[in-house]
LOBASE-280895 format. One line per field, with one value per residue (C-alpha): residue in three letters; x, y, z. Coordinates in steps of 0.001 Angstrom, whole numbers, plus 500000, padded with zeros to 6 digits. Example, Ala and Ser with C-alpha at 12.3 -4.5 7.8 and 13.67 -1.06 7.14 Angstrom:
r <- [ALA;SER]
east <- [512300;513670]
north <- [495500;498940]
up <- [507800;507140]
# end
This chain:
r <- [UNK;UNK;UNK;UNK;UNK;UNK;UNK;UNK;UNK;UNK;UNK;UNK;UNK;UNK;UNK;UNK;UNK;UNK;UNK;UNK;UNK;UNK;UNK;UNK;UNK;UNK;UNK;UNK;UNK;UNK;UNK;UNK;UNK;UNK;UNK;UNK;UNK;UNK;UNK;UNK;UNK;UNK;UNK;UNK;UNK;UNK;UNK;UNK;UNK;UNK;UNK;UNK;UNK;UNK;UNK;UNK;UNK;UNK;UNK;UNK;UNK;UNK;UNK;UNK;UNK;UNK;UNK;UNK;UNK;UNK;UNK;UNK;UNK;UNK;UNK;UNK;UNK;UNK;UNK;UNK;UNK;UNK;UNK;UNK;UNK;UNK;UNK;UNK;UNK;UNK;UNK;UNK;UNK;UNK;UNK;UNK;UNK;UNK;UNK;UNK;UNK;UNK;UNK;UNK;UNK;UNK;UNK;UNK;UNK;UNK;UNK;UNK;UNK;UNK;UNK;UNK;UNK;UNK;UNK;UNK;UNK;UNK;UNK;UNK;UNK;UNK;UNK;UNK;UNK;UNK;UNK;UNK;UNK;UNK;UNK;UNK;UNK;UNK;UNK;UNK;UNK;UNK;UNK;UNK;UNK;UNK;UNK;UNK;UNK;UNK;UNK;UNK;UNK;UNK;UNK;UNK;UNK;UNK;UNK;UNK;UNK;UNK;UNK;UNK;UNK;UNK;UNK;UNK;UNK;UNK;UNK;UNK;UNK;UNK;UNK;UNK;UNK;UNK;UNK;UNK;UNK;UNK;UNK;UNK;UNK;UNK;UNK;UNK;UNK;UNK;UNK;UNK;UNK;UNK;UNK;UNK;UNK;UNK;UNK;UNK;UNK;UNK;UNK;UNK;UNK;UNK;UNK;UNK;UNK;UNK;UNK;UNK;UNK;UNK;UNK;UNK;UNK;UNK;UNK;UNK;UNK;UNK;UNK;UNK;UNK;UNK;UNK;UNK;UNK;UNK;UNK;UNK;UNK;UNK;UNK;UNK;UNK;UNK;UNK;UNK;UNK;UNK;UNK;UNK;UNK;UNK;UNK;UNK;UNK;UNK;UNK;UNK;UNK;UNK;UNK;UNK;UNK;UNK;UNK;UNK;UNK;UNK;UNK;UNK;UNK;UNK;UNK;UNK;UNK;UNK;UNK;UNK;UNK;UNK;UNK;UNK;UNK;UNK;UNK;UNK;UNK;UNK;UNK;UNK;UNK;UNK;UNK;UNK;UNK;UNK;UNK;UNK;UNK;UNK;UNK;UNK;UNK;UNK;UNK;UNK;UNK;UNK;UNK;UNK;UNK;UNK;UNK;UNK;UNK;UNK;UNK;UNK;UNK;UNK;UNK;UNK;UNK;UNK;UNK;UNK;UNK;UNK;UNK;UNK;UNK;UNK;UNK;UNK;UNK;UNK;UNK;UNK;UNK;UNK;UNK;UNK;UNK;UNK;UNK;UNK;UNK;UNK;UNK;UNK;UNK;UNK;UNK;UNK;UNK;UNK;UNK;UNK;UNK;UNK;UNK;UNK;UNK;UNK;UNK;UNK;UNK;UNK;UNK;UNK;UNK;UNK;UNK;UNK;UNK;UNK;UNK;UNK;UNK;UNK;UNK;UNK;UNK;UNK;UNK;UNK;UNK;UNK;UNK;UNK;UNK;UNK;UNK;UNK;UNK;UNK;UNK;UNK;UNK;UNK;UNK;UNK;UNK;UNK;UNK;UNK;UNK;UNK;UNK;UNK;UNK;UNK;UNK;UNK;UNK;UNK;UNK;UNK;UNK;UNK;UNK;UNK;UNK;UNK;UNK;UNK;UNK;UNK;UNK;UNK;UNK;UNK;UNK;UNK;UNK;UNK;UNK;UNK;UNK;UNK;UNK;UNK;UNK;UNK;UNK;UNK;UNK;UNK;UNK;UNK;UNK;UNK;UNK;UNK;UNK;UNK;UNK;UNK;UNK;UNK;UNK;UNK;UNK;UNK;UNK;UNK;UNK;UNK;UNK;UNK;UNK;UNK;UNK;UNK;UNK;UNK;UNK;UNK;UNK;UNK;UNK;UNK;UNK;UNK;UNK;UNK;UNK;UNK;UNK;UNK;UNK;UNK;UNK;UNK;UNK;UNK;UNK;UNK;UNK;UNK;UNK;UNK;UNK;UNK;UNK;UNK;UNK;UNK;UNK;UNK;UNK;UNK;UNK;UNK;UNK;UNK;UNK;UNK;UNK;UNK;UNK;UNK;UNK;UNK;UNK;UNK;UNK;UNK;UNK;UNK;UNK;UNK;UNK;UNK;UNK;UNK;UNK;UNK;UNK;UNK;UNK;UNK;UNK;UNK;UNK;UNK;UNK;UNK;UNK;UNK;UNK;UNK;UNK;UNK;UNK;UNK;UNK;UNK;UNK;UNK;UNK]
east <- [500000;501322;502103;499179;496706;498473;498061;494760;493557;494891;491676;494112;494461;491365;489645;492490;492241;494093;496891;497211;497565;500191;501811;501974;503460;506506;507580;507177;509529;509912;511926;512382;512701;514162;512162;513069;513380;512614;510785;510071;510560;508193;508717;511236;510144;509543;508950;507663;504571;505157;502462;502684;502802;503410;504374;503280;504813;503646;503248;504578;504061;505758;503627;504818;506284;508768;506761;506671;503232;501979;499114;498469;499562;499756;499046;499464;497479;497750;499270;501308;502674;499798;500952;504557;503662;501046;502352;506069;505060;507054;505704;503228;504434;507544;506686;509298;508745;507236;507844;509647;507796;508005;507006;505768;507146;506258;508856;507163;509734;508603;505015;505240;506466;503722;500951;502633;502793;498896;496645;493933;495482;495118;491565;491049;492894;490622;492506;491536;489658;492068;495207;493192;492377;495978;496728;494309;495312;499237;497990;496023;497537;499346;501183;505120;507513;509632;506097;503872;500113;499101;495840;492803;489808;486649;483641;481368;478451;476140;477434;476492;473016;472312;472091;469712;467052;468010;467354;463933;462512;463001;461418;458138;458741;458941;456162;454064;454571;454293;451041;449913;450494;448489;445302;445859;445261;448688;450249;453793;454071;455612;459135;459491;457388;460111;462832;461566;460940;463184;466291;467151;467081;468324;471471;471517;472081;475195;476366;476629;477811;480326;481342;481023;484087;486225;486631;489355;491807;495007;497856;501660;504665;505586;502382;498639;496367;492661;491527;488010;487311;484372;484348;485397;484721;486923;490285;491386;494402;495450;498430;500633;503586;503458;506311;504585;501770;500941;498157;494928;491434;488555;485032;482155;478010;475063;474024;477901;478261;475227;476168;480275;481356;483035;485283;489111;490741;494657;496796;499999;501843;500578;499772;496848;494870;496893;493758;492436;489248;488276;484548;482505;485453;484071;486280;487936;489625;491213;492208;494093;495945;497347;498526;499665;501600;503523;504320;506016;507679;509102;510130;511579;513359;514992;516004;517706;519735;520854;521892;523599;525538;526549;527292;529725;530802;532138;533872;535542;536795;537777;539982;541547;542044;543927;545729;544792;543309;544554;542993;540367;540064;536741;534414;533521;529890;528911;526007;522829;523555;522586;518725;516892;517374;520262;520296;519973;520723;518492;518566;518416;514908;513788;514070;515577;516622;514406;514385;513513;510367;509556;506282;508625;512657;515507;518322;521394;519663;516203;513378;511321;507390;504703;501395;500108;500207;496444;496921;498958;496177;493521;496353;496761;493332;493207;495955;497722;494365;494681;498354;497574;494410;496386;499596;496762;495026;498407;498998;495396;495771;498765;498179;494407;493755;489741;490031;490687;491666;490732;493552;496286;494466;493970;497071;498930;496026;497220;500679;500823;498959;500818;503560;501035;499558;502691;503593;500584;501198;504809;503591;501496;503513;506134;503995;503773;507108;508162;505390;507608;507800;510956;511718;515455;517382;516379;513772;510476;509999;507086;507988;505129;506969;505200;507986;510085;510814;507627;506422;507851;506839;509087;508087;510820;510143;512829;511674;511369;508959;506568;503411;501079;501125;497718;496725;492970;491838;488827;486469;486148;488836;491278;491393;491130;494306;495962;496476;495673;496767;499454;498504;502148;501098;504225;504391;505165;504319;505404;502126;500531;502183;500115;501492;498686;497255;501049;500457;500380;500455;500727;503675;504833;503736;505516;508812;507932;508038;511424;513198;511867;513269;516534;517020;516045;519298;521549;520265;520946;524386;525156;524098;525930;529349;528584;528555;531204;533314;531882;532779;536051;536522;535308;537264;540520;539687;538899;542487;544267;542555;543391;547012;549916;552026;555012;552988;552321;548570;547249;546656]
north <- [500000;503601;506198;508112;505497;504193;507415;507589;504363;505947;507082;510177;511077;509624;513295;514496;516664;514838;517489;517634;513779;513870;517014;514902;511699;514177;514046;510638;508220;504480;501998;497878;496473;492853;490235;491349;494626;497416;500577;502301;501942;502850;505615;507404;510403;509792;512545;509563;508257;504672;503000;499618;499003;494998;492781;492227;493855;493475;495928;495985;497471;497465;497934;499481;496136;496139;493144;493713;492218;492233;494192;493911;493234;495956;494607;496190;499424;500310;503014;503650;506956;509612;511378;511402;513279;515515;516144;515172;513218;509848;506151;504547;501178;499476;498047;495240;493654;490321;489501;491598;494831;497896;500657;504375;507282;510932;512808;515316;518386;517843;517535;520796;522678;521438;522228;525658;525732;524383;525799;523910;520241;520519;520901;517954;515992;513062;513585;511956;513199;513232;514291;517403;518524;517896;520520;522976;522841;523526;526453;527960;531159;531700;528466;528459;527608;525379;523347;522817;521186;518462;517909;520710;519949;521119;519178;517457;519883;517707;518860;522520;521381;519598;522752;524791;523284;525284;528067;527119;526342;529826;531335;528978;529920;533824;533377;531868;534352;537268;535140;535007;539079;539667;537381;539012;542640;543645;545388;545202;546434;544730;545964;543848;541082;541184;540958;538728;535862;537046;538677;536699;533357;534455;535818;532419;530870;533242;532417;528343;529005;531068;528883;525968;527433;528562;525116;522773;519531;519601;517958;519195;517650;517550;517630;517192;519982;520327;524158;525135;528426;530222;533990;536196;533552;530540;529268;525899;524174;520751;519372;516382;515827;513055;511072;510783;509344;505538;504325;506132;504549;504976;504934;505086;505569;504274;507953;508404;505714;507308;510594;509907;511206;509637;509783;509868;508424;509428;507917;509024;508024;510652;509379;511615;512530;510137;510512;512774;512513;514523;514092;514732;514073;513835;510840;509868;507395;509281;511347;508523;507792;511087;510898;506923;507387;510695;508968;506203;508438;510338;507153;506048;509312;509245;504787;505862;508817;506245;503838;506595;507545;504015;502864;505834;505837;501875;502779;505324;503175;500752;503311;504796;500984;499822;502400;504203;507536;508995;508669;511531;511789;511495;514445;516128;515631;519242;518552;520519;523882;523271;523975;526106;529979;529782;530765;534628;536679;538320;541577;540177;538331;541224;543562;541404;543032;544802;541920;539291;541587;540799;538594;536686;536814;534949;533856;531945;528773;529439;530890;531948;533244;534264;534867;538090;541172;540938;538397;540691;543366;540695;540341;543971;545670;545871;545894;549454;550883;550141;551560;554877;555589;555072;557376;559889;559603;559908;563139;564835;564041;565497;568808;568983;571095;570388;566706;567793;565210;562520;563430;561791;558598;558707;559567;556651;554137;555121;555094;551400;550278;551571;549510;546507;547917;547942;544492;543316;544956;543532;540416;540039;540980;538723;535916;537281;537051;533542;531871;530693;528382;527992;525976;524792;523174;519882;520377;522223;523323;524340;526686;527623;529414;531653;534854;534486;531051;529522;526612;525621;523263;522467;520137;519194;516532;516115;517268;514010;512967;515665;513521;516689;520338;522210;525912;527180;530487;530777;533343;536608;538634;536388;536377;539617;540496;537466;535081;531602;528214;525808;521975;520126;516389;514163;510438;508780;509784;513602;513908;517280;520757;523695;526895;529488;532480;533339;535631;534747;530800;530281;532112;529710;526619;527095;527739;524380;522685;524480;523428;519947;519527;520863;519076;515912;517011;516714;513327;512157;513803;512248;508710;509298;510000;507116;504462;505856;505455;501873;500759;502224;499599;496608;497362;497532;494600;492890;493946;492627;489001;488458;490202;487721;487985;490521;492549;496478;497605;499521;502988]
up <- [500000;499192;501805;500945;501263;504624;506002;505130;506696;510154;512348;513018;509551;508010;507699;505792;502382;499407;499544;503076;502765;499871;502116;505150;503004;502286;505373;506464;506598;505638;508241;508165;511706;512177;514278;517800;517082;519444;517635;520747;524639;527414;529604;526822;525600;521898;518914;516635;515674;513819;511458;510783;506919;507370;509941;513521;516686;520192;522912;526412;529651;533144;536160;539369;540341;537521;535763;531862;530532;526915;526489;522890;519130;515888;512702;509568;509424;512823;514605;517957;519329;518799;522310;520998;518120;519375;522630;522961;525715;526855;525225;527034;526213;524758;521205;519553;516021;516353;512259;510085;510485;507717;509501;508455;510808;511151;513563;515608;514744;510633;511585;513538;511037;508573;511366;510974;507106;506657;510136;508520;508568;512682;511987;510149;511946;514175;517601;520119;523085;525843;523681;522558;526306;527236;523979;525174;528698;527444;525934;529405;530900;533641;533951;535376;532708;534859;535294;532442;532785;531844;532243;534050;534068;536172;538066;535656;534709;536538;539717;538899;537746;541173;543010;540379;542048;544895;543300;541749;545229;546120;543125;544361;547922;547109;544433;547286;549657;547235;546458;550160;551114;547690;549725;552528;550743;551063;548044;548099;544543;541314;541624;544626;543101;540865;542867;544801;541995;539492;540338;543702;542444;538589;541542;542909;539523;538835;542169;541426;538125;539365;541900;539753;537324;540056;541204;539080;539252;537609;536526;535834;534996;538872;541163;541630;542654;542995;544005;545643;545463;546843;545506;548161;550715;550812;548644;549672;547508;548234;546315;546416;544484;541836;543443;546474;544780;546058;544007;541995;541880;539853;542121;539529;540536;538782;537064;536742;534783;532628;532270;531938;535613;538448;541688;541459;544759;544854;548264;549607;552218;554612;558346;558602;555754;552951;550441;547847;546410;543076;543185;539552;537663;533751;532478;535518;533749;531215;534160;536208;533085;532638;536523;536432;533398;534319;537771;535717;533507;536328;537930;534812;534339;537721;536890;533760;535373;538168;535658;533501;536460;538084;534581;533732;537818;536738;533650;535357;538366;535974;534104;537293;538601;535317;535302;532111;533947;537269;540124;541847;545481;546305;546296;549943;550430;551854;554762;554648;556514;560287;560941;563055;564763;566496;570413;571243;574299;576774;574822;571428;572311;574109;570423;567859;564736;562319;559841;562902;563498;560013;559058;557303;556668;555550;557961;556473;555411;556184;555996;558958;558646;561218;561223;559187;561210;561718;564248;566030;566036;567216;570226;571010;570353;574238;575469;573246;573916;577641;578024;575457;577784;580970;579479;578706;582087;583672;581708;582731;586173;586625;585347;586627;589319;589281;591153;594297;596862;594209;592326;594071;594760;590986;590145;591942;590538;586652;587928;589648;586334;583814;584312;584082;580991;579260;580490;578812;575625;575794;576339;573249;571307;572315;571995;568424;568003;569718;567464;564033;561071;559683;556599;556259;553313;555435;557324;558225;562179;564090;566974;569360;572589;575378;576669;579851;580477;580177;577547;574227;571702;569057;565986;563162;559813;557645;554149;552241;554576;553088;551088;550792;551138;551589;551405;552640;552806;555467;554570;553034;555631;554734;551146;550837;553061;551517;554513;555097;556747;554913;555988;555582;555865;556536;556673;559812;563389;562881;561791;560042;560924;560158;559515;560574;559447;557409;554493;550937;551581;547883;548148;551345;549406;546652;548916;550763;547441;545882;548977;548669;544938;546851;548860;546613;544634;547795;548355;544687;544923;548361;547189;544439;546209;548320;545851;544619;547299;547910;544463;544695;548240;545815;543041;545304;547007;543825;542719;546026;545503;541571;541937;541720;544771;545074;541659;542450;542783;539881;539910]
# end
């Protein structure tokens, strides 16, 4: 069969004009596999999209246990790759020539370019359903470079129309008692009639709607994150990061089933609160494919480095051990700065520095927030009142001359309180002060301290034990002054911390997470020096064993 008519017996490319055909047959290119052959492996990010023009070749996949299963066979006239060349995305399967298999591919690079050339030939194009919400998501504002999405979709319409019939009710309920003041020979006038039936519940509509489209769940490259968002009331975020990710399930209902809507379960390994559930999820399934098969590929990823590095780690050992390239000492592995504040003086706790009075500053290593200066208001409303009333009180007295013989008494009252006053106010804000979470390149800490010498709580988790970080934004005072609670959930018995009230948590979660990837690196890096220098031992033990006696060691 020609190119052409291969091309056009793709579901893909079955829409196709004749010239976009005989366009996209220009750039396509013609390659003979042997029997055993490998065309494509799973988990590697691919550009290719191959069509089988003869031959057989079967398709593999390895589950989380490392167990590679068939999962199918392509025969002549089928297709593999479609992600690869639509998205760039990594294979979802490894596919090896079972015969002799002459195979059609289109690289993703040409096929751009053509897209570019002829706007229409997207158009035509069959794509499937999944693929083309991944390509419209890509192309959504405001995503970080360093991140892109994957996959965002909102609730399933069906979970805006649920709640119409709240607003229906009220139309009947105001109708009725618009209908029972009319009986009762009360006019209250058609503009209010109006309002009443109309314009109230035609508000509540806008509201759900509105609060229907705020709402989302989405995928990137690195995390998960569903966001429920109540205008001016409420912003909750929970996220998890894709490594952390356990296992995904798929919990379908009867009228789910029906109208193509389901639940999305997603488990860490956090001790509290290790599950998330993405309720009214339209395709749920396409959904936990996007997430299962960008956990792989990042697992995948991270294999292939390791074996990159111990495979050129050997070959260089096995140069510097036969002599043929000098020997390197051995790297220093730099620890993680030391964590936490470090012990102040008397004076220095008493007025610390003017970027230690700070909401939030940076120390060294770390990073150190409170909570927003509101909280500090809601701690001294009474007592800076208290001491400015008693300083003015103080000040009348003393240069009144209308008390008479109350004036002393009253004088020596303000006096002897004063001093409390201000203890009070020092107090508060103290306890202001002594209240701090700090994030390290390690770890996270929760300080909660009262002044003097009384109680302190301190709570550390290294940062690897992090499953799930979550941001919520309780009512309408707190988004609109921008503060909130981050939820850290860690595995083991640490438990959740809970950073509260700090301003712009987004801003906080997103440092959480950068010093997470950090301190990811230094792990990788400080394995990596390890087996170094535990290869090295082998090797030169190796070499003592198999040396003839009296012969000089190599290297």
């Amino acid at each position: 069969m020609d190119e052409v008519a291969r091309l056009k017996s793709i579901p893909l490319f079955a829409r196709l004009s004749p010239d976009n055909l005989a366009r996209l047959a220009e750039i396509s290119t013609w390659h003979p596999y042997p029997k055993d052959a490998l065309l494509c492996r799973q988990d590697e990010f691919g550009d290719t999209l191959y069509i089988i023009d003869s031959g057989e070749a079967i398709l593999r996949q390895t589950d989380q246990r490392g167990l590679e299963r068939p999962v199918g066979v392509l025969k002549a006239g089928q297709s593999f790759g479609d992600d690869a060349l639509l998205l760039g995305s990594a294979y979802s399967a490894s596919v090896q020539a079972l015969t002799l298999v002459e195979a059609v591919g289109i690289r993703k690079a040409e096929f751009d370019r053509l897209k570019q050339e002829r706007p229409q030939l997207e158009k035509q194009m069959r794509i499937p359903r999944l693929i083309k919400e991944q390509l419209r998501t890509r192309a959504l504002p405001g995503q970080d470079k360093d991140e892109p999405w994957l996959l965002r979709r909102r609730r399933h319409w069906f979970a805006l129309a649920r709640r119409l019939p709240i607003a229906l009710i009220a139309a009947v309920l105001f109708f009725l008692v618009a209908l029972g003041l009319y009986l009762l020979g009360l006019d209250i006038g058609l503009p209010l009639v109006v309002l009443l039936i109309g314009v109230l519940p035609l508000g509540m509509v806008i509201w759900f709607f509105l609060d229907w489209r705020n709402d989302f769940y989405l995928v990137t490259e690195q995390r998960v994150l569903h966001r429920e968002k109540t205008l001016f009331l409420s912003d909750r975020q929970d996220e998890a990061p894709l490594d952390r990710i356990q296992q995904t399930n798929v919990v379908d209902e009867t009228i789910g089933n029906l109208l193509g809507f389901g639940n999305l379960e997603i488990y860490t390994a956090a001790s509290v609160r290790g599950k998330m559930t993405w309720d009214c999820l339209p395709d749920p399934k396409g959904m936990k494919a996007v997430i299962d098969r960008q956990c792989s590929n990042l697992r995948s990823k991270s294999l292939q480095t390791r074996l990159r590095t111990n495979r050129e780690e050997i070959r260089q050992e096995l140069l510097q051990q036969t002599g043929r390239a000098p020997a390197k000492a051995p790297a220093p592995i730099a620890p993680p700065p030391p964590d936490g504040p470090k012990k102040q003086g008397f004076l220095s706790r008493l007025w610390p520095s003017r970027p230690q009075r700070a909401a939030s500053y940076e120390l060294a290593n770390q990073i150190v927030w409170r909570k927003h200066p509101f909280f500090l208001l809601k701690r001294i409303y009474l007592a800076l009142p208290s001491l400015l009333l008693l300083s003015a009180a103080i000040l009348f007295i003393a240069v009144s001359e209308s008390l008479g013989d109350s004036r002393l008494p009253l004088l020596l009252a303000c006096i002897v309180l004063w001093p409390a006053a201000l203890f009070w106010l020092w107090w508060q804000w103290e306890d202001y002060q002594n209240d701090v979470y700090i994030v390290t390149d390690s770890k996270i800490i929760d300080v909660e301290k009262k002044p003097l010498i009384f109680a302190e709580q301190r709570r550390e988790a290294d940062l690897d034990k992090i499953q799930n970080i979550n941001l919520d934004k309780p009512g309408l005072l707190a988004n609109l002054l921008n503060y909130g609670d981050v939820k850290i959930e860690t595995a083991g018995a640490t438990g959740v911390f809970t950073f509260d009230g700090v301003g712009r948590p987004a801003e906080v979660q997103r440092e959480i997470y950068r010093r997470i990837e950090q301190y990811k690196q230094w792990q990788e890096l400080r394995d990596k020096e390890q087996r170094k220098a535990e290869m090295s031992a082998w090797f030169q033990e190796y070499d003592k064993m198999t040396r003839p006696p009296g012969q000089p060691a190599n290297g």
